[in-house]
PQR file with spaces between the fields and no chain letter, atoms N, CA, C, O and H, PARSE charges and radii, in Angstrom:
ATOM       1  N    UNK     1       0.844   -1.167    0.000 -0.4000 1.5000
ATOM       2  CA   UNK     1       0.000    0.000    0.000 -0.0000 2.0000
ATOM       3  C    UNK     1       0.895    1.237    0.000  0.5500 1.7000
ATOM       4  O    UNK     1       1.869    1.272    0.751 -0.5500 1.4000
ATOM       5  N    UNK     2       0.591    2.289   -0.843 -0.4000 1.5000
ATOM       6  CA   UNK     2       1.496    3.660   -0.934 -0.0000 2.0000
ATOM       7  C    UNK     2       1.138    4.144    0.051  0.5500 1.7000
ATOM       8  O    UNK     2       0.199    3.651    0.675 -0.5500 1.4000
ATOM       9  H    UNK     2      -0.201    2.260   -1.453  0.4000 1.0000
ATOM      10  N    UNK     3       1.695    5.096    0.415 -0.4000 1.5000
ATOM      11  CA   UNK     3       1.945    6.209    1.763 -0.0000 2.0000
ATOM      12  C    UNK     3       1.005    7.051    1.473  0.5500 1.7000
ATOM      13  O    UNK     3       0.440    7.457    2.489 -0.5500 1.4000
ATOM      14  H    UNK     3       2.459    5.497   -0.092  0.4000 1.0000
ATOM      15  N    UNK     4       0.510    7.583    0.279 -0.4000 1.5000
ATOM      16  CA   UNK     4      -0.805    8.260    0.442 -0.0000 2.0000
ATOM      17  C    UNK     4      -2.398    7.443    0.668  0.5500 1.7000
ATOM      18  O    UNK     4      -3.429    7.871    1.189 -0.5500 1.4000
ATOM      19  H    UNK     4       0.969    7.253   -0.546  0.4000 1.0000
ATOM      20  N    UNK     5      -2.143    6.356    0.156 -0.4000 1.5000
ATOM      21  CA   UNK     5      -3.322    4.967    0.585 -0.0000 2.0000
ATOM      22  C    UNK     5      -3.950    5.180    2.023  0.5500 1.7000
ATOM      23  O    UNK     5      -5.094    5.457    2.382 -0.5500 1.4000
ATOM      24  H    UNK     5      -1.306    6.009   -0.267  0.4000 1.0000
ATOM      25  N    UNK     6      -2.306    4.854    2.982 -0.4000 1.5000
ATOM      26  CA   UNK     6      -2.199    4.830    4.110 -0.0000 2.0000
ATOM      27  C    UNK     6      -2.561    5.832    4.951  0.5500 1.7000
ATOM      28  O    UNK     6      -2.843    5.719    6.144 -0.5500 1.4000
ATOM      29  H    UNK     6      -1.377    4.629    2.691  0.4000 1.0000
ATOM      30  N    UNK     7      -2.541    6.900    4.233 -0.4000 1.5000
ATOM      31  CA   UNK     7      -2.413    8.091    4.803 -0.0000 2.0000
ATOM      32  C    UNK     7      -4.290    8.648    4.953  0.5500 1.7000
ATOM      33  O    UNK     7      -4.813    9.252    5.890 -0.5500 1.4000
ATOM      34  H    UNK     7      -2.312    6.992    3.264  0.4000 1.0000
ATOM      35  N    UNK     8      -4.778    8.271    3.950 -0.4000 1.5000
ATOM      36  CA   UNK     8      -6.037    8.907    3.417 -0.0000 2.0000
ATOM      37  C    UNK     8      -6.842    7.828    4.463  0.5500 1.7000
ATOM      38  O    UNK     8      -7.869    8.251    4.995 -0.5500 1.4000
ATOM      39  H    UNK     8      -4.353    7.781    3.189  0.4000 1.0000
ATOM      40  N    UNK     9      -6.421    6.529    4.747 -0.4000 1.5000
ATOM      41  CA   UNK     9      -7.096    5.396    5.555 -0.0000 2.0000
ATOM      42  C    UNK     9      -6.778    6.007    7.104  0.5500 1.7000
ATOM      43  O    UNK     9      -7.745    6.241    7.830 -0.5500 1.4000
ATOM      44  H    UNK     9      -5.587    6.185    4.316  0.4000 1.0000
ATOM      45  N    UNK    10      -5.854    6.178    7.435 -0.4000 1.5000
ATOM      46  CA   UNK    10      -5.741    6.667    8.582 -0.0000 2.0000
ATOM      47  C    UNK    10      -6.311    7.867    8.834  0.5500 1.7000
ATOM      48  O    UNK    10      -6.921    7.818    9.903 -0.5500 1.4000
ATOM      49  H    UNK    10      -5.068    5.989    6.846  0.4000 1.0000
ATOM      50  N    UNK    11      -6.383    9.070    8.234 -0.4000 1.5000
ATOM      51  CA   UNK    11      -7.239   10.498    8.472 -0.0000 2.0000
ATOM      52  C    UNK    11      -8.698    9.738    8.344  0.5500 1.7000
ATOM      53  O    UNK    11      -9.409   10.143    9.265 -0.5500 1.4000
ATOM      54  H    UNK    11      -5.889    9.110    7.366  0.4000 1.0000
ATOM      55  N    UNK    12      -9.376    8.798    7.539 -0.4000 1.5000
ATOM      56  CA   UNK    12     -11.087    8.599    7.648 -0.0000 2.0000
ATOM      57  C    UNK    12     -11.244    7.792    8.680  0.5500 1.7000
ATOM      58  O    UNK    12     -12.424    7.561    8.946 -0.5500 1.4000
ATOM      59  H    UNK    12      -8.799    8.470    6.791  0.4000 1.0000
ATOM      60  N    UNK    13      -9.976    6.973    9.765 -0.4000 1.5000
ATOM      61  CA   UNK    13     -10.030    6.296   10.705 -0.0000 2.0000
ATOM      62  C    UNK    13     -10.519    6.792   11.803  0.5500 1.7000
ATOM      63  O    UNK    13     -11.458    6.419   12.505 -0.5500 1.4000
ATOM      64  H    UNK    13      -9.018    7.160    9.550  0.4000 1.0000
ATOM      65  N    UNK    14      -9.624    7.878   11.909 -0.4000 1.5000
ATOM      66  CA   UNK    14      -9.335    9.126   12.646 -0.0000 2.0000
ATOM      67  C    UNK    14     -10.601   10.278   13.227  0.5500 1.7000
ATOM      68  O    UNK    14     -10.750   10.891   14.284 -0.5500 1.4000
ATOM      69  H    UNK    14      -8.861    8.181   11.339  0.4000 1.0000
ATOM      70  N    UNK    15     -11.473   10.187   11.795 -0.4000 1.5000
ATOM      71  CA   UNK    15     -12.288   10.705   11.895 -0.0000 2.0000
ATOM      72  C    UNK    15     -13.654   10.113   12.529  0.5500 1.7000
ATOM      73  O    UNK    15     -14.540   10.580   13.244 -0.5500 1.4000
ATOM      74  H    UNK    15     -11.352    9.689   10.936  0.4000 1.0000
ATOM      75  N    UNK    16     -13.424    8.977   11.979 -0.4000 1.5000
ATOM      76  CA   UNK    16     -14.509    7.778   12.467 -0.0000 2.0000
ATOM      77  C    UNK    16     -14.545    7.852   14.046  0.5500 1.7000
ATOM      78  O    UNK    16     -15.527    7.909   14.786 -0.5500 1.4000
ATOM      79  H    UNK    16     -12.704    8.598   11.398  0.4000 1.0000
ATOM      80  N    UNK    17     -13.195    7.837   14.353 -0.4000 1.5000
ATOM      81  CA   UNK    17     -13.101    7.582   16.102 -0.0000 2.0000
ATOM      82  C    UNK    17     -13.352    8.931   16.746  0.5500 1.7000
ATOM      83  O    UNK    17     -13.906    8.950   17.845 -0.5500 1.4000
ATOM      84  H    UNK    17     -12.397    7.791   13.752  0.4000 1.0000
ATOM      85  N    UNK    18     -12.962   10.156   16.105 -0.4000 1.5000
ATOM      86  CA   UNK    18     -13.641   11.321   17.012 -0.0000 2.0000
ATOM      87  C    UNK    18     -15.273   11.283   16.890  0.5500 1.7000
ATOM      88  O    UNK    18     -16.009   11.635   17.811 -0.5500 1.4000
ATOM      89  H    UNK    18     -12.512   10.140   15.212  0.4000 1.0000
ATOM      90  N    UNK    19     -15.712   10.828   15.682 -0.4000 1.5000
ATOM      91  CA   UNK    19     -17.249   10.725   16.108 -0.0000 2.0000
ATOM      92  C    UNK    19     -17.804   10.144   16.795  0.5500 1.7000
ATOM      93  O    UNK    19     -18.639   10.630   17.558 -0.5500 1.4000
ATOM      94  H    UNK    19     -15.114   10.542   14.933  0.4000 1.0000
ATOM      95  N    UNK    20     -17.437    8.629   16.720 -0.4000 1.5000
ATOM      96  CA   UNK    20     -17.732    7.584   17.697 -0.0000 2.0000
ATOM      97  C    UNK    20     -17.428    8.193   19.144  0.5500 1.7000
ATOM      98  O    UNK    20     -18.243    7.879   20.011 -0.5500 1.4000
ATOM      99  H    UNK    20     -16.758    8.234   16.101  0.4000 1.0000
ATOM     100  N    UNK    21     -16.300    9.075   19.548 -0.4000 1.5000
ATOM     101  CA   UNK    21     -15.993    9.336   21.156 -0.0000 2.0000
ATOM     102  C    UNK    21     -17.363   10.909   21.130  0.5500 1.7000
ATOM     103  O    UNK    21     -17.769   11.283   22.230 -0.5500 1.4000
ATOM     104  H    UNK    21     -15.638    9.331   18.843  0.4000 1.0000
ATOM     105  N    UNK    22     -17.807   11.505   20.071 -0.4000 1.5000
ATOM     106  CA   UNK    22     -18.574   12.677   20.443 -0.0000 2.0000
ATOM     107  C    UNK    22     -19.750   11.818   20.904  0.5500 1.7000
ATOM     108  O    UNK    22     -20.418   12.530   21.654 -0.5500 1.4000
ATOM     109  H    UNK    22     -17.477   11.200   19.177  0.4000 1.0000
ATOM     110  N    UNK    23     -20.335   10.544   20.788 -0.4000 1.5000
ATOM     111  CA   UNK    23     -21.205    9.952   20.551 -0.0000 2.0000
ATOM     112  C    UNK    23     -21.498    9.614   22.124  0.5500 1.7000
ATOM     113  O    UNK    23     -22.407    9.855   22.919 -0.5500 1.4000
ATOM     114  H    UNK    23     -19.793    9.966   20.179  0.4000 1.0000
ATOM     115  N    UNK    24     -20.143    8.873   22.154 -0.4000 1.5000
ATOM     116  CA   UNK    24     -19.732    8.423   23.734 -0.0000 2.0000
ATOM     117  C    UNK    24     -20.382    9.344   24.655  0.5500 1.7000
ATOM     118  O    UNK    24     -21.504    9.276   25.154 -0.5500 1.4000
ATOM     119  H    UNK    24     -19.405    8.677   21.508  0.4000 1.0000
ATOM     120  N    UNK    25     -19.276   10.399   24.813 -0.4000 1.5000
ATOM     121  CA   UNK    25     -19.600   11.350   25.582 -0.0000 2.0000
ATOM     122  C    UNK    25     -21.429   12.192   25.665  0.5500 1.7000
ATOM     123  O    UNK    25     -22.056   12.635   26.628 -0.5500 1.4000
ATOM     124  H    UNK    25     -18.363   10.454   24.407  0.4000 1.0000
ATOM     125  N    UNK    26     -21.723   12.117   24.401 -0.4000 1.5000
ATOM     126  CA   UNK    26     -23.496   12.759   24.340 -0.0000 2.0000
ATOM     127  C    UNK    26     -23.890   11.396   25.233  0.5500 1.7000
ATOM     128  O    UNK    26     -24.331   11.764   26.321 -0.5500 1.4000
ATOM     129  H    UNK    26     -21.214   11.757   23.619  0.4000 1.0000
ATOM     130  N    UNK    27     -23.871   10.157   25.129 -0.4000 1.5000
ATOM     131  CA   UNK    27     -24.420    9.200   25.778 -0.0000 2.0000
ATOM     132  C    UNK    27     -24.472    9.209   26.851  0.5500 1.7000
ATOM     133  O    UNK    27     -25.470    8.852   27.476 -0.5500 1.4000
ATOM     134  H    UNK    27     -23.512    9.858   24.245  0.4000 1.0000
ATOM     135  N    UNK    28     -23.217    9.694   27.462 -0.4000 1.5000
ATOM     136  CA   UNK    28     -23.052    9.212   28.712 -0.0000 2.0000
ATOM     137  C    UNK    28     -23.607   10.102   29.810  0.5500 1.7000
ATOM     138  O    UNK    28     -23.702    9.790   30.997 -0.5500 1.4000
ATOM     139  H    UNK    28     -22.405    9.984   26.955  0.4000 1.0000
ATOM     140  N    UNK    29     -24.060   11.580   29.092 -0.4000 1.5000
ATOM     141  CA   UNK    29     -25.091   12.013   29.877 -0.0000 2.0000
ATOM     142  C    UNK    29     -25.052   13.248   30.838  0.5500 1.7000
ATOM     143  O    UNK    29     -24.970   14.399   30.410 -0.5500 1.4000
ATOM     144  H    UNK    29     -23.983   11.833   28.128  0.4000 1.0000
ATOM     145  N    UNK    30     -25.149   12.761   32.853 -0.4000 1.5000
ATOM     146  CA   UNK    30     -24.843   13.741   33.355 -0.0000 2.0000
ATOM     147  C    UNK    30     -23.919   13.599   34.053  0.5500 1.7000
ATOM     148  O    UNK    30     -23.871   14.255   35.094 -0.5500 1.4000
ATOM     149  H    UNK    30     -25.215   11.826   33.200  0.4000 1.0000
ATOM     150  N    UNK    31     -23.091   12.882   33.785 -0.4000 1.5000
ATOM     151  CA   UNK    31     -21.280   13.050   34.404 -0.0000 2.0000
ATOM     152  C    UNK    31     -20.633   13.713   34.766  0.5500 1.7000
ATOM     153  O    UNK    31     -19.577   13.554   34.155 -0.5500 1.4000
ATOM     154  H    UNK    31     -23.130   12.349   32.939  0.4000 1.0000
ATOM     155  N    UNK    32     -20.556   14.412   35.411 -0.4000 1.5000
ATOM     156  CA   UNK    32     -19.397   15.616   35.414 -0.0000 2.0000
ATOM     157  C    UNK    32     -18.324   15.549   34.360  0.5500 1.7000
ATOM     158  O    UNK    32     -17.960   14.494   33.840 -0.5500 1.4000
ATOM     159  H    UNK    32     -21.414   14.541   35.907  0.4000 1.0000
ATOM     160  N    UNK    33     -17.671   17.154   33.976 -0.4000 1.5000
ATOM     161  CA   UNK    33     -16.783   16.963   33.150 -0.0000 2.0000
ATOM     162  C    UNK    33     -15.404   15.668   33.497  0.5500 1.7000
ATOM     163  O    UNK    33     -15.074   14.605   32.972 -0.5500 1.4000
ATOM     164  H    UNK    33     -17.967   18.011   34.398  0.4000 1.0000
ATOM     165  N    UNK    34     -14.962   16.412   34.544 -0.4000 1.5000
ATOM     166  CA   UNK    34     -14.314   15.467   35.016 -0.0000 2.0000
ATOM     167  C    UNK    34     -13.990   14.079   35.234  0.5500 1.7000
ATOM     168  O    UNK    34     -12.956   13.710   35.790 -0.5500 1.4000
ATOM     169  H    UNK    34     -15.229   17.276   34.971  0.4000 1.0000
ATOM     170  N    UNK    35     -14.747   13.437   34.858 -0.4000 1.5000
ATOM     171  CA   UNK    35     -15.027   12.049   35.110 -0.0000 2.0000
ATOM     172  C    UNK    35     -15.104   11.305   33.455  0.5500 1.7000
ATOM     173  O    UNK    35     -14.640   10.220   33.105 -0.5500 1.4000
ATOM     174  H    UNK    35     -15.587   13.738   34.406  0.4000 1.0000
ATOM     175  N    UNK    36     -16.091   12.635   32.387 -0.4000 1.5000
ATOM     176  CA   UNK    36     -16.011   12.329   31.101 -0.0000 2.0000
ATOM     177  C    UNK    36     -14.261   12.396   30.472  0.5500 1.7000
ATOM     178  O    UNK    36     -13.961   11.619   29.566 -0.5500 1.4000
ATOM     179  H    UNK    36     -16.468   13.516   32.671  0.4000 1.0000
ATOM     180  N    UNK    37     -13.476   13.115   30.886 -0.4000 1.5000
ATOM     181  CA   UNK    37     -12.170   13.146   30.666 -0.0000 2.0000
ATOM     182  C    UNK    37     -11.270   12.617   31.510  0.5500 1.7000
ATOM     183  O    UNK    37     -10.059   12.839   31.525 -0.5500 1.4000
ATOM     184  H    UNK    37     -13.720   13.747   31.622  0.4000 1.0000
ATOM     185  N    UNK    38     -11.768   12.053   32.074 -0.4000 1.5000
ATOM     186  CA   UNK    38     -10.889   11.066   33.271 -0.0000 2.0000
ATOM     187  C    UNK    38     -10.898    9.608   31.979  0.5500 1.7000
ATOM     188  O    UNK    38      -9.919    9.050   31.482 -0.5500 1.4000
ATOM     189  H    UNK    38     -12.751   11.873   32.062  0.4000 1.0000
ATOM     190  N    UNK    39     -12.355    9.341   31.746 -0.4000 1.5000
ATOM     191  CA   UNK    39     -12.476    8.185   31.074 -0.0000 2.0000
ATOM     192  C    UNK    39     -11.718    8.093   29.370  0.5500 1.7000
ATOM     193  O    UNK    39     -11.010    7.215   28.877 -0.5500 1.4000
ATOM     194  H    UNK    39     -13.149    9.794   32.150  0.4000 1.0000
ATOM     195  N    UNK    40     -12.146    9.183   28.891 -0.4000 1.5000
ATOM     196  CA   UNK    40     -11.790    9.800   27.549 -0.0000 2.0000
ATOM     197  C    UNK    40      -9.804    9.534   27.370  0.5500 1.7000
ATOM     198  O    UNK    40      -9.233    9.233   26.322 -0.5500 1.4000
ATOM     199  H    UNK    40     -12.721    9.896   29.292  0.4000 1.0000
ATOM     200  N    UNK    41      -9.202    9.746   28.613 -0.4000 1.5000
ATOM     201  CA   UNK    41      -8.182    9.496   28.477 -0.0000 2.0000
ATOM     202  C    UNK    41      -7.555    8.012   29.130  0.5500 1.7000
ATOM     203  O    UNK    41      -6.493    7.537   28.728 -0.5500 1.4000
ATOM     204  H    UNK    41      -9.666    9.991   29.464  0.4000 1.0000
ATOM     205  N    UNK    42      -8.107    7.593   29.830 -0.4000 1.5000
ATOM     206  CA   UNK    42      -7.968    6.396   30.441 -0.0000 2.0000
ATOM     207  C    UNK    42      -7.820    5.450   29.301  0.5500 1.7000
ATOM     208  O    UNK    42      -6.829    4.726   29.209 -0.5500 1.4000
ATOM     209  H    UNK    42      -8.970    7.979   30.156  0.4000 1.0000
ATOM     210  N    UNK    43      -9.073    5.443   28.177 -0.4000 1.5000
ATOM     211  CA   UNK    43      -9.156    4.948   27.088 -0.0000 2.0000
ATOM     212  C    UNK    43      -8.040    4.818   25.860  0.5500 1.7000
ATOM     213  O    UNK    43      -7.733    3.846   25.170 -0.5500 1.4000
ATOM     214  H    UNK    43      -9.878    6.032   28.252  0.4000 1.0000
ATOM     215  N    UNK    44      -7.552    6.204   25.867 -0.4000 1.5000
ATOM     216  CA   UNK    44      -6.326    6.656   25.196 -0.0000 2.0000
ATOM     217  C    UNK    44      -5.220    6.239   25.427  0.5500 1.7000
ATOM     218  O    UNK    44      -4.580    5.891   24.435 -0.5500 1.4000
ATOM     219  H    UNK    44      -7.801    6.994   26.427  0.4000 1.0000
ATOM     220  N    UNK    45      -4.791    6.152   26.303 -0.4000 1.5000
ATOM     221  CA   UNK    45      -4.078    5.205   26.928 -0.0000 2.0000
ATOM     222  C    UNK    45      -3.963    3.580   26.417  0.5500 1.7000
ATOM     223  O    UNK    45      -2.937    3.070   25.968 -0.5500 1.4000
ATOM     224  H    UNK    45      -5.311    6.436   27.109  0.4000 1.0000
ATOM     225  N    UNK    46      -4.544    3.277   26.497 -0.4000 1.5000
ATOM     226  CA   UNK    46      -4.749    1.673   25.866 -0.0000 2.0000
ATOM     227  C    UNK    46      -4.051    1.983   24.324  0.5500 1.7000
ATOM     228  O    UNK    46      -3.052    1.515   23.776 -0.5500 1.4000
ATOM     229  H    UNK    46      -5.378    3.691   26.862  0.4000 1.0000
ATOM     230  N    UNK    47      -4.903    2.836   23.965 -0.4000 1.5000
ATOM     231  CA   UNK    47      -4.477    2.711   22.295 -0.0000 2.0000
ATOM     232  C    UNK    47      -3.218    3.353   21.559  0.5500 1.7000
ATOM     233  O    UNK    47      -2.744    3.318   20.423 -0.5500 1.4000
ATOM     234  H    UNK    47      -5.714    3.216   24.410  0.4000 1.0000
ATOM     235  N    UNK    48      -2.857    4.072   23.007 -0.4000 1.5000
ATOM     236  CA   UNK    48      -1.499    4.616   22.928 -0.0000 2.0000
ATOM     237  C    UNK    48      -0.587    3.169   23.051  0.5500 1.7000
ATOM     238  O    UNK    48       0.005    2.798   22.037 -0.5500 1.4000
ATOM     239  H    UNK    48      -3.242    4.100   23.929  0.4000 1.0000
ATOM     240  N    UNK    49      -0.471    2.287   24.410 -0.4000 1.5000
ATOM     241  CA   UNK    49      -0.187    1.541   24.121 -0.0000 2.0000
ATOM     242  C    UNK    49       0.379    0.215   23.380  0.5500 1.7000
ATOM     243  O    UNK    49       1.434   -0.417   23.341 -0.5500 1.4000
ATOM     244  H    UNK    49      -0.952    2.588   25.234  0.4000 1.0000
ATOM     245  N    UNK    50      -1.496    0.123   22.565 -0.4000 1.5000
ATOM     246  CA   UNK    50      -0.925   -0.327   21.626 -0.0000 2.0000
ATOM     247  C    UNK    50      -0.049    0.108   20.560  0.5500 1.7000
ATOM     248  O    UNK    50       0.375   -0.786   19.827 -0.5500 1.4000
ATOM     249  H    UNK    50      -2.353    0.637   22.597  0.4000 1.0000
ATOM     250  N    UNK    51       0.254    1.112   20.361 -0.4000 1.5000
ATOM     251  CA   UNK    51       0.528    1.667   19.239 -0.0000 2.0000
ATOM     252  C    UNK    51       1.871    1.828   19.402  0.5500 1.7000
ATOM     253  O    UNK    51       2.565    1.862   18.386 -0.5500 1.4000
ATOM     254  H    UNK    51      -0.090    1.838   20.957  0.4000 1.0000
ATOM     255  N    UNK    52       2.353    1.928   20.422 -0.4000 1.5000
ATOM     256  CA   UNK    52       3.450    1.957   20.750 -0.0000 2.0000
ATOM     257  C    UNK    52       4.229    0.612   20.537  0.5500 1.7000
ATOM     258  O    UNK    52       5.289    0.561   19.914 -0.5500 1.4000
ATOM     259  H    UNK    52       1.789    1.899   21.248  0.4000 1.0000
ATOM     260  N    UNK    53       3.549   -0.585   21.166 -0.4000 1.5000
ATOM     261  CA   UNK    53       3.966   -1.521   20.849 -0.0000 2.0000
ATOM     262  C    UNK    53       4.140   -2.233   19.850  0.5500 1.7000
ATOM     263  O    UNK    53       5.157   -2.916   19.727 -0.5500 1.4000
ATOM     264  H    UNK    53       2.688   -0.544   21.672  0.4000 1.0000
ATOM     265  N    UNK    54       3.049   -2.198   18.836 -0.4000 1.5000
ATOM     266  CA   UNK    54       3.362   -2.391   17.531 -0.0000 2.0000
ATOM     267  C    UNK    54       4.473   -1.376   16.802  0.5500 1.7000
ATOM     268  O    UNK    54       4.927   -1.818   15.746 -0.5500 1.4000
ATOM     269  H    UNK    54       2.222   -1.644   18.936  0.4000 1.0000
ATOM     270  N    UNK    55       4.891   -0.266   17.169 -0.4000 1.5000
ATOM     271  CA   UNK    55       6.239    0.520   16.677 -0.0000 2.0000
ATOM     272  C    UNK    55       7.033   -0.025   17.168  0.5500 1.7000
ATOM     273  O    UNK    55       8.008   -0.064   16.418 -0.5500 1.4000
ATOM     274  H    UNK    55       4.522    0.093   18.026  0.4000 1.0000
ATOM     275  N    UNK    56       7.186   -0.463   17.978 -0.4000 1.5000
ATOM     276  CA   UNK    56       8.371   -0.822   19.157 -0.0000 2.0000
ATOM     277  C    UNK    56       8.959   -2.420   18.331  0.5500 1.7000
ATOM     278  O    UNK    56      10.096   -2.826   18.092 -0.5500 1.4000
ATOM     279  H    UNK    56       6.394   -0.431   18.587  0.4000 1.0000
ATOM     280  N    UNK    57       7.692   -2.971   18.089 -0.4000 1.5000
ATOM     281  CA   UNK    57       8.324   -4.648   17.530 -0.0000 2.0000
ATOM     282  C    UNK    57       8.636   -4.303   16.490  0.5500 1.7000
ATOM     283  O    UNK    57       9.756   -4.715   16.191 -0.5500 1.4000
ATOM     284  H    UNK    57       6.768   -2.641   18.283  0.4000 1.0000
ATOM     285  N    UNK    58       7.964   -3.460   15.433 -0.4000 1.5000
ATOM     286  CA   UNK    58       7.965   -3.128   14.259 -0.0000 2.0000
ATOM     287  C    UNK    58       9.396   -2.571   13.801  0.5500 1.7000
ATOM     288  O    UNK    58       9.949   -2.965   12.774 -0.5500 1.4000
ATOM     289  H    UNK    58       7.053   -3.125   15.676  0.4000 1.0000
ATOM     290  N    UNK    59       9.990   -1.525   14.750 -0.4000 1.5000
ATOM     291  CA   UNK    59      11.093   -1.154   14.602 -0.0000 2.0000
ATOM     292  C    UNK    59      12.520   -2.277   15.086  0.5500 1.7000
ATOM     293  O    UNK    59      13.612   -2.392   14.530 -0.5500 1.4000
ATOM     294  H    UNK    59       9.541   -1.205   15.585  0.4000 1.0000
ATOM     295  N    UNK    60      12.110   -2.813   16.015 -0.4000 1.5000
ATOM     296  CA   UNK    60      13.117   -3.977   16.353 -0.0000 2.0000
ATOM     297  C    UNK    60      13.185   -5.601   14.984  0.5500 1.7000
ATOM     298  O    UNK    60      13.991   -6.492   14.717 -0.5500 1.4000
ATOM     299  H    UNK    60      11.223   -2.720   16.466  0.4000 1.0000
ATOM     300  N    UNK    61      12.156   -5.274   14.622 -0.4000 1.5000
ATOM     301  CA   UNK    61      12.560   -6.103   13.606 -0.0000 2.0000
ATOM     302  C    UNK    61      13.493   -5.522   12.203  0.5500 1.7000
ATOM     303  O    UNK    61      14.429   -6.106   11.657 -0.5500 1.4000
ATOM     304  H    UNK    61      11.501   -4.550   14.840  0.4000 1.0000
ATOM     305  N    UNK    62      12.915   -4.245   11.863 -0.4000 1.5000
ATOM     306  CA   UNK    62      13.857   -3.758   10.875 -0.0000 2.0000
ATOM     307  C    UNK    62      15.088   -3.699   11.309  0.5500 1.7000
ATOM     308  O    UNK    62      15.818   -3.683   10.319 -0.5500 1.4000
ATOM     309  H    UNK    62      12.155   -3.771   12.306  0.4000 1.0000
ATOM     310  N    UNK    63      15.908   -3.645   12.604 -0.4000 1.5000
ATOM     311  CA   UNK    63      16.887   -2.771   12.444 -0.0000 2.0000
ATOM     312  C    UNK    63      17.957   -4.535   13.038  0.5500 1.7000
ATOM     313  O    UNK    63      19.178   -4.638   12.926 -0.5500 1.4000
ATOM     314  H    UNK    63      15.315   -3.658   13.409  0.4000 1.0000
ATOM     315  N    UNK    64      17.010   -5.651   13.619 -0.4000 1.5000
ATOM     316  CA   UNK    64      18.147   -6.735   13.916 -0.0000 2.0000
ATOM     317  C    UNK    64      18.016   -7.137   12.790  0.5500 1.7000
ATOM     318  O    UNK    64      18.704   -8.075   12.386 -0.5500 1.4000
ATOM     319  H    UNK    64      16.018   -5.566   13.710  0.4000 1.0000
């Protein structure tokens, strides 16, 4: 896949998931802010995670 493929898949990904989290958050109601961004990032986290880790193997394989 070219780098603009990739690129155009990842920005409509991107976009997909800020709607899906505006969605979240309208759902979830009367929360305090606090608690909606307590969770909002708690979440982020995970996918930071992953993401990290798949760079992390990803790069250890190119370079042994």
């Amino acid at each position: 896949m070219s780098q603009k493929n990739k690129g155009i898949i990842l920005i409509i990904t991107s976009a997909f998931f800020f709607a899906l989290m505006n969605m979240m958050v309208r759902l979830a109601g009367d929360l305090p802010s606090i608690e909606k961004s307590f969770f909002r990032n708690f979440v982020a986290v995970f996918f930071a995670l992953i993401e990290k880790i798949a760079y992390t193997s990803a790069y250890t394989k190119r370079t042994a």
